[in-house]
C-alpha positions as CSV (number, residue, x, y, z in Angstrom):
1,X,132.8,84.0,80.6
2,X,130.0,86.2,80.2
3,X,131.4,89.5,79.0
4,X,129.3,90.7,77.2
5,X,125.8,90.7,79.6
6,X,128.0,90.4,83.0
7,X,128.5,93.4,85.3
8,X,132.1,93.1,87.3
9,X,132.1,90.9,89.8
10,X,131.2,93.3,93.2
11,X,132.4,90.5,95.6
12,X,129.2,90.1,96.9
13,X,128.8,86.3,98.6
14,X,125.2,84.8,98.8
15,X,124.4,82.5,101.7
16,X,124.7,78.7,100.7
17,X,121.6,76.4,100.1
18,X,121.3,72.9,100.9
19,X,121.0,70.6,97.7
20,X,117.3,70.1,96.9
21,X,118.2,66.6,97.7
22,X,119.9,67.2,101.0
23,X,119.6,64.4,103.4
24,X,120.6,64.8,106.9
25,X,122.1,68.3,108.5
26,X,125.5,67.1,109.3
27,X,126.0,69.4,112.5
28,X,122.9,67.8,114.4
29,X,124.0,65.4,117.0
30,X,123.6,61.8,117.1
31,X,121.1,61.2,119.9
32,X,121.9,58.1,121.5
33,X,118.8,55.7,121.5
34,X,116.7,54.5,124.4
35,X,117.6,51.1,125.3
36,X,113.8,49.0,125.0
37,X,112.9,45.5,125.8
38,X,112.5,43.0,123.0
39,X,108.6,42.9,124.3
40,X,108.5,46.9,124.4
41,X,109.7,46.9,120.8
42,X,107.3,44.1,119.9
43,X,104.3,46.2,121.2
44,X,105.6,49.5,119.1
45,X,105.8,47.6,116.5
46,X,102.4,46.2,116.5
47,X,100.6,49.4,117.9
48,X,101.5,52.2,115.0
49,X,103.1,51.9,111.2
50,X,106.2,53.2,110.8
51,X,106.0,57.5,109.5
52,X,106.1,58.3,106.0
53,X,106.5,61.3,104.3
54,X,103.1,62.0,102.7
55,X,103.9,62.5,98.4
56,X,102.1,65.9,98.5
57,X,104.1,66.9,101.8
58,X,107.1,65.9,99.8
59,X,106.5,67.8,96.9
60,X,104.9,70.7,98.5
61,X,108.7,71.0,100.5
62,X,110.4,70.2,96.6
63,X,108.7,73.2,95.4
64,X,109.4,75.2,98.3
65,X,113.0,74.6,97.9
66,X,113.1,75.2,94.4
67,X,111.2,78.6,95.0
68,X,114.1,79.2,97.7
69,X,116.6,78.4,94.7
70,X,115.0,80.2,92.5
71,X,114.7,83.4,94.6
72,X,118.7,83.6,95.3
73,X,119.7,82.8,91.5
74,X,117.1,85.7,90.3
75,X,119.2,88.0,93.0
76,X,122.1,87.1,91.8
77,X,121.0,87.5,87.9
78,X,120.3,90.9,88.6
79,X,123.7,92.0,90.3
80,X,125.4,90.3,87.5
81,X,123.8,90.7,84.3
82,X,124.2,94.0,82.5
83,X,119.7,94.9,82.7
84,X,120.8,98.4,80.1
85,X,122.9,95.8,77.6
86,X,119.8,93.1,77.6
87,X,117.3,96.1,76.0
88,X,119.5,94.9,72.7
89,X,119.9,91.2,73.4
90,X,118.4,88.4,71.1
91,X,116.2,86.3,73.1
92,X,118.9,83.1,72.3
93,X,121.6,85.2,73.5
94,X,119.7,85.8,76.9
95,X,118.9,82.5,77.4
96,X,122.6,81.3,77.1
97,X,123.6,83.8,79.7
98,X,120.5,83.2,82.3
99,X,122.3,79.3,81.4
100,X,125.4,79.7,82.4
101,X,125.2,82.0,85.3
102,X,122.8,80.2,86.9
103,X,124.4,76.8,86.3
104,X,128.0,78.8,87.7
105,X,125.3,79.9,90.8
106,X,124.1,76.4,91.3
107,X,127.7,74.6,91.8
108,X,129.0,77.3,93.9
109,X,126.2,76.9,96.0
110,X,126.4,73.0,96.1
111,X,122.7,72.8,94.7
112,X,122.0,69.4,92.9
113,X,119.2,69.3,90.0
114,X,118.2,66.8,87.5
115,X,117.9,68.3,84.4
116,X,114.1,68.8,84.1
117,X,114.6,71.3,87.3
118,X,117.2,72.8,85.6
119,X,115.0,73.9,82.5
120,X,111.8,74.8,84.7
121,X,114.3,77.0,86.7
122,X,116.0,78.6,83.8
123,X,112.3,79.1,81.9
124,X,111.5,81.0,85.6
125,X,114.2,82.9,85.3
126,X,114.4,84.2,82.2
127,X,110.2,85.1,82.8
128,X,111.2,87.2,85.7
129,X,114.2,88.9,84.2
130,X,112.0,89.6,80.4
131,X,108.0,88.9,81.3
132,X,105.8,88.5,84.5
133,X,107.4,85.9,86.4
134,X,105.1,83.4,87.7
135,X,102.2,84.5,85.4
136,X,104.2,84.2,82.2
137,X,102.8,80.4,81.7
138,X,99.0,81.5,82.7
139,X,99.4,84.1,80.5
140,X,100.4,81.5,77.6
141,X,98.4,78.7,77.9
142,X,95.4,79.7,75.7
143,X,92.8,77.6,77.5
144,X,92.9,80.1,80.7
145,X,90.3,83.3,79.7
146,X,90.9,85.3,83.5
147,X,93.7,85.1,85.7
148,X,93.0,86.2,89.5
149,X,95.4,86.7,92.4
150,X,94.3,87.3,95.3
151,X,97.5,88.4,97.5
152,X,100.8,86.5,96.8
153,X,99.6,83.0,98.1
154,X,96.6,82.3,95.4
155,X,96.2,82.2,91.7
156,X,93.0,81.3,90.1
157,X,92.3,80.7,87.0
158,X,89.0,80.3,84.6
159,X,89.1,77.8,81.8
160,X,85.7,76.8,80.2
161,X,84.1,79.3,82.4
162,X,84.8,77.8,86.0
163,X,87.1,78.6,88.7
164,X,90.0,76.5,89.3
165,X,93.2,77.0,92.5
166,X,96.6,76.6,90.5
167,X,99.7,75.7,92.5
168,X,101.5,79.1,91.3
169,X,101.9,81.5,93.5
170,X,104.8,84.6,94.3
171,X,107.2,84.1,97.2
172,X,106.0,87.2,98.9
173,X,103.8,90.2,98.7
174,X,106.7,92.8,97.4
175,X,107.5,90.0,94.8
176,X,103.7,90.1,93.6
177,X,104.4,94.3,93.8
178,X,107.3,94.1,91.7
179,X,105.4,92.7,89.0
180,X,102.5,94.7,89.4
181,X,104.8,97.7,89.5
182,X,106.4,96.1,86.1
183,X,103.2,96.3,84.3
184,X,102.1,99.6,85.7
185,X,104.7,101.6,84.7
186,X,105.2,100.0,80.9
187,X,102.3,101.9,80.2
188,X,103.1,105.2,82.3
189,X,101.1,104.9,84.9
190,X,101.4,104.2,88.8
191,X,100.3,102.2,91.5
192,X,101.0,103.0,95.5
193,X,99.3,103.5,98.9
194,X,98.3,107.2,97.4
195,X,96.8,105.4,94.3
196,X,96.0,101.9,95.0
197,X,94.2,100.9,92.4
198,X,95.1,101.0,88.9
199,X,93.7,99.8,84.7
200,X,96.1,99.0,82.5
201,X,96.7,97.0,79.4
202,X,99.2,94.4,79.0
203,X,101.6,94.0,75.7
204,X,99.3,91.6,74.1
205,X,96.1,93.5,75.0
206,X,95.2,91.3,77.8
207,X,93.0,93.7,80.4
208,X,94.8,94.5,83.3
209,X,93.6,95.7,86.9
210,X,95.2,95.9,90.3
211,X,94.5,97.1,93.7
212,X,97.2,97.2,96.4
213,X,97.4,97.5,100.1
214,X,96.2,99.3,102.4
215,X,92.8,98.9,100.2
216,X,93.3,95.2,99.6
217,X,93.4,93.8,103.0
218,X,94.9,90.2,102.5
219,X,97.7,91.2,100.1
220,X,97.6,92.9,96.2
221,X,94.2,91.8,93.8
222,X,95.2,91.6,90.3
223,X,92.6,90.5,87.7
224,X,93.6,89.6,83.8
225,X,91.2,89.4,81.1
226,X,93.6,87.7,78.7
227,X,93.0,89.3,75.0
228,X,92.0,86.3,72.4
229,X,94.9,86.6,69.5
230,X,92.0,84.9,67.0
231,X,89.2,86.5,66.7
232,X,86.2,84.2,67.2
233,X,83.7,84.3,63.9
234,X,79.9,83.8,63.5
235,X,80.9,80.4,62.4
236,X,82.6,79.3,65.3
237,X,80.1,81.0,67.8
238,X,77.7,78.9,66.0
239,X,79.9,75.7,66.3
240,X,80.2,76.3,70.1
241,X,76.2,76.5,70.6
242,X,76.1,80.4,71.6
243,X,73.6,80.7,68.8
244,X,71.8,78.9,65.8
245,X,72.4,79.7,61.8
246,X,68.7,81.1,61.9
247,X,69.6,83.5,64.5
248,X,73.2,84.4,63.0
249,X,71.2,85.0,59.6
250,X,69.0,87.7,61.1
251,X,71.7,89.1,62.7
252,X,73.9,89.5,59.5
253,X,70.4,91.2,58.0
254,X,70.5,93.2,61.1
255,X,73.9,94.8,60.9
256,X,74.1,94.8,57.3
257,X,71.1,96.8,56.8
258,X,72.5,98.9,59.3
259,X,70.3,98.6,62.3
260,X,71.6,99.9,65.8
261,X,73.0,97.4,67.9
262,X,73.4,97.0,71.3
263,X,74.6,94.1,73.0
264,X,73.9,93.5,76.5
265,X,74.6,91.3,79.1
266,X,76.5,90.7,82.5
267,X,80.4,90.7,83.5
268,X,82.0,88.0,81.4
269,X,79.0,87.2,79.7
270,X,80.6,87.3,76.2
271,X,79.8,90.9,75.1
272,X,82.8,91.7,73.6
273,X,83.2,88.7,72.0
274,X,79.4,89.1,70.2
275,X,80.3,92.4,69.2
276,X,83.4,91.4,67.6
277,X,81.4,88.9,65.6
278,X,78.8,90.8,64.6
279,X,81.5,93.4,63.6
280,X,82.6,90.9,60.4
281,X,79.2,91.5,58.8
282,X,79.7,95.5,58.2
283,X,80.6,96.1,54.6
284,X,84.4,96.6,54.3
285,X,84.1,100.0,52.5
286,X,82.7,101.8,55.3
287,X,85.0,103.7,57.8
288,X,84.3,102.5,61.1
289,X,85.5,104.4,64.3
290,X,85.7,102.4,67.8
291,X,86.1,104.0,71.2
292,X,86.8,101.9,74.1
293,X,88.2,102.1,77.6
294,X,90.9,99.6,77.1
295,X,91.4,98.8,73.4
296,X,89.7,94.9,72.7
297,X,87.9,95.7,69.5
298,X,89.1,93.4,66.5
299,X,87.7,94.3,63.5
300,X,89.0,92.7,60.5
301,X,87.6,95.8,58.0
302,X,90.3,97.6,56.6
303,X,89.1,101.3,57.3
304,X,89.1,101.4,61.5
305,X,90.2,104.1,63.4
306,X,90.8,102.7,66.8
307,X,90.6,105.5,69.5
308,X,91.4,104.8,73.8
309,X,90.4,106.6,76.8
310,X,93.4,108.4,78.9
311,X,92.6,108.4,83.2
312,X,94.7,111.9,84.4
313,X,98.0,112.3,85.0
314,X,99.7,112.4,88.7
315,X,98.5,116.2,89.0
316,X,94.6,114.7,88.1
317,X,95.1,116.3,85.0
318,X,95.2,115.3,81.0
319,X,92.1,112.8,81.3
320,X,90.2,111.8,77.9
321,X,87.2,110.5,79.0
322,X,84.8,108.5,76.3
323,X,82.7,111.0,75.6
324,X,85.7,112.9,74.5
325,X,86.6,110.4,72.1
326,X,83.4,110.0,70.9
327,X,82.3,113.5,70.1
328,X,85.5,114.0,68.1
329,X,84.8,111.4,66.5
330,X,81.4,112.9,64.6
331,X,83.4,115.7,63.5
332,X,85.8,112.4,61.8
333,X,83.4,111.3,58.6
334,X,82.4,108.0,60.6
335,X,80.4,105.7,58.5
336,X,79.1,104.0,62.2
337,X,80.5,104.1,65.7
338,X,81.2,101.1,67.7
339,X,81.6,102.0,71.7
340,X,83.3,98.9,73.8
341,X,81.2,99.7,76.7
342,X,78.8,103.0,77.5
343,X,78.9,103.4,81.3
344,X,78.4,106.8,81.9
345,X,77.5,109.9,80.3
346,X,78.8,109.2,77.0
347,X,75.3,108.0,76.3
348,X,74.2,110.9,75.0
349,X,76.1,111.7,72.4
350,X,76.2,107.9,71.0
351,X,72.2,107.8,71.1
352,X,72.5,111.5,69.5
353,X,74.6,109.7,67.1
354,X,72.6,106.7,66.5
355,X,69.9,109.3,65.7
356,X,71.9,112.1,63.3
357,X,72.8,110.0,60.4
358,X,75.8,107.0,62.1
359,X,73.5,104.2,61.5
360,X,74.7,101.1,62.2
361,X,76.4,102.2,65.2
362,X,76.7,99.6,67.9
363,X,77.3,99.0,71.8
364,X,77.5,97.3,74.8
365,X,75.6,98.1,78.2
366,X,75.6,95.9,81.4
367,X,72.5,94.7,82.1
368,X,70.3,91.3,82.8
369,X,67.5,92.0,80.2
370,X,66.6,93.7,77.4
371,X,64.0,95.6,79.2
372,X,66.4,96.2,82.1
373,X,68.9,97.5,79.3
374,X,66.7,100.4,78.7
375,X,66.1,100.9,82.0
376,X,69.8,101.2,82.2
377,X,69.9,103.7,79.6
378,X,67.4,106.0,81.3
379,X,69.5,105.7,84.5
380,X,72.7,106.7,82.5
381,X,71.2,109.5,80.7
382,X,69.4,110.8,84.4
383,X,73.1,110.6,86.1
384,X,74.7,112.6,83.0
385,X,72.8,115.8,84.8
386,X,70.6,115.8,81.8
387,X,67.1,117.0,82.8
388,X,64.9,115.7,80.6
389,X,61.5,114.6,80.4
390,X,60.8,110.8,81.0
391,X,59.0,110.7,78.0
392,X,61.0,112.9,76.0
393,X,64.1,110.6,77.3
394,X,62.4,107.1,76.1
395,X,61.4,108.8,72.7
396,X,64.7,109.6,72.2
397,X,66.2,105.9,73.5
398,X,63.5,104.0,71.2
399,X,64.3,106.3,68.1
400,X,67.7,105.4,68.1
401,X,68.0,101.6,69.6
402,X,66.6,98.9,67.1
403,X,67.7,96.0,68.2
404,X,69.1,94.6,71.8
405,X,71.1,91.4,71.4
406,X,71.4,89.9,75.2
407,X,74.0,88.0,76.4
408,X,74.3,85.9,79.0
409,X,76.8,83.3,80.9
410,X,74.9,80.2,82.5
411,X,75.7,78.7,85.8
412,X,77.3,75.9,84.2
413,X,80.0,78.4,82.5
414,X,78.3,78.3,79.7
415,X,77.7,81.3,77.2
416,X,74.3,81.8,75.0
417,X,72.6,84.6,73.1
418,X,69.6,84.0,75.2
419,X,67.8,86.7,73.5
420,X,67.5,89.2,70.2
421,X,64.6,92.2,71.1
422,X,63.5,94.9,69.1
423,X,62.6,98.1,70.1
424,X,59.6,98.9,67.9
425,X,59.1,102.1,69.2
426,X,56.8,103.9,71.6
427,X,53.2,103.1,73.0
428,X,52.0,106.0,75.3
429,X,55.1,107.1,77.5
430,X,56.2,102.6,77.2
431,X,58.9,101.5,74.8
432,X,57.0,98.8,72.7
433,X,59.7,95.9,72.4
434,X,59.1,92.5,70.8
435,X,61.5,89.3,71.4
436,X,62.2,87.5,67.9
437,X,64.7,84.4,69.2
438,X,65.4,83.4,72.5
439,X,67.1,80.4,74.4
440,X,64.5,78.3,76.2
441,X,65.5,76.3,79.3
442,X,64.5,72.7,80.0
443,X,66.2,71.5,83.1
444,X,69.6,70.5,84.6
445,X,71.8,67.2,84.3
446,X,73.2,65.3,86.8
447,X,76.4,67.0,86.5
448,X,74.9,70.7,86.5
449,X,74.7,71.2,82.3
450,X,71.9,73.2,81.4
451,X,69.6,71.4,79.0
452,X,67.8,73.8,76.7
453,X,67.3,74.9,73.2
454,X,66.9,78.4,71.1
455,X,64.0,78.7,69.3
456,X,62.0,81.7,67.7
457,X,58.7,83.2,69.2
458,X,56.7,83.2,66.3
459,X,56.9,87.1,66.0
460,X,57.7,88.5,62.4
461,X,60.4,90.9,62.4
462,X,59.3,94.4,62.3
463,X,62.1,95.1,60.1
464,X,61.2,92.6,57.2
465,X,60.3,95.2,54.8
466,X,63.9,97.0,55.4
467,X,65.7,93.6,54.8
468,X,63.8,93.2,51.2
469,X,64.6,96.4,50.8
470,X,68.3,96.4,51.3
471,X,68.5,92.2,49.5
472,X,68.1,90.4,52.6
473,X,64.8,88.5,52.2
474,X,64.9,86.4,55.1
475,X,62.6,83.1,54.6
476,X,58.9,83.4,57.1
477,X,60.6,79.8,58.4
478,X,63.3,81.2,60.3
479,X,60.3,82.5,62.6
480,X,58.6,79.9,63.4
481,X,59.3,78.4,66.7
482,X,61.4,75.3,66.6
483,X,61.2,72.6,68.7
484,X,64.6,71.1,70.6
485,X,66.7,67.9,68.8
């Protein structure tokens, strides 16, 4: 029947299921009932309802079967399909044979399903035996930005920036391993009890991180930054209220006229996606060079060079660190240098970069300010081992920063560019910084939306002169504070 995908058959029985709509187990007993008084029955009658199967009890059990179903057909997929043929198999051809051997399983086991089950259990299937099982629909649905399992039992998901419990979840804990194991080792690397924790990037480009047991108590964490396949533009930043046309103006001044960027801001706070954005505004004729942990970048300039940390091998050995990638890459003819994220010593060289000649170069840094974002830069350049004066180390930091774009995700999920600083230069042993735009708060509505508005400070930009200079003569208006609408 299936010849071509279909292993011999190994004689191999599977225990029998009930049909998901069994009704009563045939080998119980009858129970002869309790003989009662019309007036005893009467009483009963009046003192209680008759039970009921509560709907969610119901379908809580449905699912349970199904996921029992399920769970059997999958272990009887994988002693009968050929796994070494399927590497050549069209996706149509695979489905037809997930079809028919599970629909073969099914009547053997006595297992009745309307035909809507039958398509969500074939969908299942063929997501365990080709993708990530259960997370194959969270990974598809494009309103979901994170995925998060915590141990086999909960999935969360984030759409619109909250939190949300979704009913999927993985039989077990070696079936959440499996997968993990699955994704691990499609980019050669590993995950056990000797390395329980583990960065990877998923086939689309969605971030990937995992940490196993004994380290995670309560069963395996994974977290998911799912990869955005369009790339969001200034326009539709704009469109979603993460920043005004007056602000995205200055900022296309900024970057064209090659000022150094960096972006800051908290975890999930958007920084990637700002970067990309400001990204579309570098002239396409420049070569740009990015260097990133775990490749997000988008660029849509046709001269990138795209480069990707390595962690070490099994042995601890064959790491390329950042700041490997990034020193090679001044010895490459780089017109600017975009870093995902500086973290650690690497911030040398990019500010030694931003300072020989790779204008234009841009970053991202956590922090909760742009004054704390300095600070952060000091701290990084103290861990590096560099000893260096604190002067000496903020001279250096305020010749090569000129503008700090901060970004920053609201309690209500929201994300704004609550501020654009520049970093004017030095006043004693202080970095002189003024803040040009910045969001302004008002209050909270009844159902927890921030109410506020962006508006400029009134301060001229220090670098009119250099936007004249390069065509960008910004109008004096775009200064002047604004009140809300």
């Amino acid at each position: 029947m299936f010849s071509k995908y279909k292993k011999g058959d190994d004689g191999t029985g599977a225990p029998e299921l009930k049909s998901i709509q069994g009704g009563q187990d045939k080998g119980t007993p009858n129970v002869p009932a309790t003989t009662e008084s019309a007036v005893q029955v009467k009483r009963r009658a009046k003192s209680r309802t008759p039970a009921q199967v509560a709907p969610v009890d119901k379908e809580r059990k449905r699912k349970e079967r199904l996921g029992e179903i399920k769970l059997e057909l999958h272990k009887r997929l994988l002693d009968n399909l050929n796994l070494a043929a399927l590497e050549n198999a069209t996706e149509s051809d695979l489905r037809s044979e997930i079809v028919a051997i599970s629909g073969e399983a099914l009547d053997e086991l006595g297992v009745v399903l309307n035909r809507d089950e039958r398509q969500t259990l074939n969908q299942d299937l063929y997501d365990e035996v080709t993708g990530l099982g259960p997370l194959e629909p969270l990974l598809k649905d494009d309103t979901i930005n994170d995925i998060l399992v915590n141990g086999p039992q909960q999935v969360f998901v984030e759409r619109a920036g909250k939190l949300e419990l979704t009913d999927t979840h993985f039989k077990d804990e070696r079936h959440l391993l499996r997968i993990i194991d699955k994704i691990v080792s499609a980019v050669g690397r590993r995950v056990d009890e000797s390395n329980p924790y583990v960065d990877a990037r998923l086939a689309d480009g969605s971030r990937f991180n995992a940490m196993v047991p004994p380290i995670a108590v309560d069963g395996s964490l994974v977290s998911i930054r799912k990869f955005k396949k369009e790339k969001l533009a200034i326009d539709d930043l704009v469109n979603f209220g993460a920043f005004t046309e007056e602000m995205a103006a200055y900022l296309q001044a900024a970057v064209a006229t090659r000022l150094n960027v960096i972006v800051s801001g908290g975890t999930g706070s958007g920084k990637t996606t700002t970067l990309n954005a400001l990204s579309s505004f570098i002239d396409d004729a420049e070569r740009i060079l990015t260097i990133e942990d775990t490749a997000e970048l988008q660029l849509q300039q046709t001269h990138v060079g795209r480069m990707e940390s390595r962690p070490p091998n099994v042995e601890g050995k064959g790491a390329v660190t950042q700041r490997d990638c990034l020193r090679n890459a001044l010895r490459m003819r780089p017109d600017r240098i975009i870093v995902g994220e500086t973290r650690g010593e690497e911030v040398i060289d990019m500010l030694q970069a931003m300072n020989t000649g790779h204008d234009g170069s841009m970053t991202t840094i956590h922090a909760n300010s742009a004054r704390d974002g300095v600070s952060r830069l000091e701290n990084m350049i103290a861990m590096a081992g560099i000893e260096m004066p604190l002067k000496a180390t903020r001279s250096q930091i305020s010749s090569a920063v000129n503008l700090i774009v901060q970004a920053s995700r609201l309690q209500d999920g929201s994300r704004r560019m609550v501020s654009i600083t520049e970093v004017t230069g030095m006043e004693g042993e202080v970095i002189s910084m003024q803040e040009v735009f910045r969001y302004q708060r008002v209050g909270l509505t009844p159902d927890n939306k921030i109410i506020g508005h962006f508006t400029a400070t009134g301060v001229r930009s220090a670098f009119s002169e250099r936007f004249k200079m390069w065509g960008y003569d910004l109008p004096s208006a775009i200064f002047e504070p604004f009140a809300a609408e």
